[in-house]
C-alpha positions as CSV (number, residue, x, y, z in Angstrom):
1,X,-21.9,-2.0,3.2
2,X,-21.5,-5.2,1.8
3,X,-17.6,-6.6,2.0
4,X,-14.8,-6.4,-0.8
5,X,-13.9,-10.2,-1.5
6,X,-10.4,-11.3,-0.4
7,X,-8.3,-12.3,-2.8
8,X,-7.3,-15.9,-3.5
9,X,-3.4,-16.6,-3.0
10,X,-2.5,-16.9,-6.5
11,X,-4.3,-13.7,-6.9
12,X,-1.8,-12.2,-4.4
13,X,1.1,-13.5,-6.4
14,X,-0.1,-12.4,-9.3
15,X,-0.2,-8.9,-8.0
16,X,2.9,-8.8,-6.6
17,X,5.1,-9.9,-10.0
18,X,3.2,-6.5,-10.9
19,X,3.9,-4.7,-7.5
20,X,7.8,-4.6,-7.2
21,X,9.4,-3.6,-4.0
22,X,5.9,-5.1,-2.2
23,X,5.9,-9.0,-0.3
24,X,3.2,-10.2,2.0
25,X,4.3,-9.8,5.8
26,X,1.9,-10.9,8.7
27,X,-0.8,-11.5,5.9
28,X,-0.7,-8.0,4.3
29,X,0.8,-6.4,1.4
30,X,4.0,-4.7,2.7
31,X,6.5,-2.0,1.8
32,X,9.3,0.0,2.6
33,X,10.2,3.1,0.8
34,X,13.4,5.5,0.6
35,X,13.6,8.7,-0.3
36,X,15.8,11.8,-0.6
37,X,15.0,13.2,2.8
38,X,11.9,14.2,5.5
39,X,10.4,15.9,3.4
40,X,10.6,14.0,-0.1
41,X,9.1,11.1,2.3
42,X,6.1,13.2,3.9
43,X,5.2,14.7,0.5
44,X,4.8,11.4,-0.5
45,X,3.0,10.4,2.6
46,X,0.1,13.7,2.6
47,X,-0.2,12.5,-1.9
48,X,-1.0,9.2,-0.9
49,X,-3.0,10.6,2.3
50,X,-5.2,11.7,-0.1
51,X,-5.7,8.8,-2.7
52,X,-6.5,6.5,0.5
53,X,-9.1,9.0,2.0
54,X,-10.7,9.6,-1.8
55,X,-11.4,5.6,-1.9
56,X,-12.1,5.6,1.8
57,X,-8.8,2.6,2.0
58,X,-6.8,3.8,4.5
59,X,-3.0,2.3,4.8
60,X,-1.0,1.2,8.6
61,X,2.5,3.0,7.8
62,X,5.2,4.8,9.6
63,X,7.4,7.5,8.7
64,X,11.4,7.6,10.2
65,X,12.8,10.7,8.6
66,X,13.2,9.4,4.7
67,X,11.9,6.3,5.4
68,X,8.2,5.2,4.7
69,X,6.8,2.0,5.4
70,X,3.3,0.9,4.7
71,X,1.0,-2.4,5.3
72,X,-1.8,-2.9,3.2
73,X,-5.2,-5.0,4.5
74,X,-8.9,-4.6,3.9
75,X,-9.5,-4.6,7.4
76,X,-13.1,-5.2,6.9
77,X,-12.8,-8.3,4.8
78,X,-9.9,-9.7,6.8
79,X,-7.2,-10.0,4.2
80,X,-5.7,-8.8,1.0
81,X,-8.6,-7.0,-1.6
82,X,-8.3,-5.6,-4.8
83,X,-8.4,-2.1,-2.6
84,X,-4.9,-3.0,-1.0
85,X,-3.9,-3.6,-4.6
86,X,-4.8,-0.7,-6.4
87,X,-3.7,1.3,-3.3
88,X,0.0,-0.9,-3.6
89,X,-0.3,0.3,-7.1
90,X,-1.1,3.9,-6.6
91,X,1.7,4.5,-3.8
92,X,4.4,2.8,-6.1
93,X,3.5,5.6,-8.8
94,X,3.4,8.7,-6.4
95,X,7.3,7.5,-5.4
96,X,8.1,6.6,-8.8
97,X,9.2,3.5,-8.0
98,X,6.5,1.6,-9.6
């Protein structure tokens, strides 16, 4: 499996004038969302479960009650990827906050 190039840094801020909410932290993409309660937040969390698995890019996040934060990376590249973007992208529409 061959690697997914990282992105160059004015690649990443690109993205992110198209990502709002999302910042680098610690050399990933990174966000925290709010929602209603638990359960608007883990709904949120098994969607996006499913995006991740279905392009085999899976996110670092943690839930506290209506609180969901994620950190994106291509672990196998070693940095940001188009992967952590689309994924940035994807989440941001499945909480409507995108």
């Amino acid at each position: 499996m061959s690697r997914v190039p990282l992105l160059t840094d004015d690649a990443v801020r690109a993205a992110l004038e198209e990502l709002p909410g999302w910042s680098v932290a610690s050399s990933k993409l990174h966000r925290r969302f709010e929602f209603a309660d638990f359960r608007a937040a883990f709904g949120f969390m098994a969607t996006c479960a499913l995006i991740a698995e279905a392009s085999d890019h899976h996110p670092e996040w943690l839930n506290v009650y209506r609180t969901v934060e994620v950190w994106l990376t291509t672990h196998d590249s070693g940095g940001i990827t188009e992967k952590d973007v689309e994924l940035a992208r994807a989440m941001s529409e499945r909480a409507g906050q995108g």
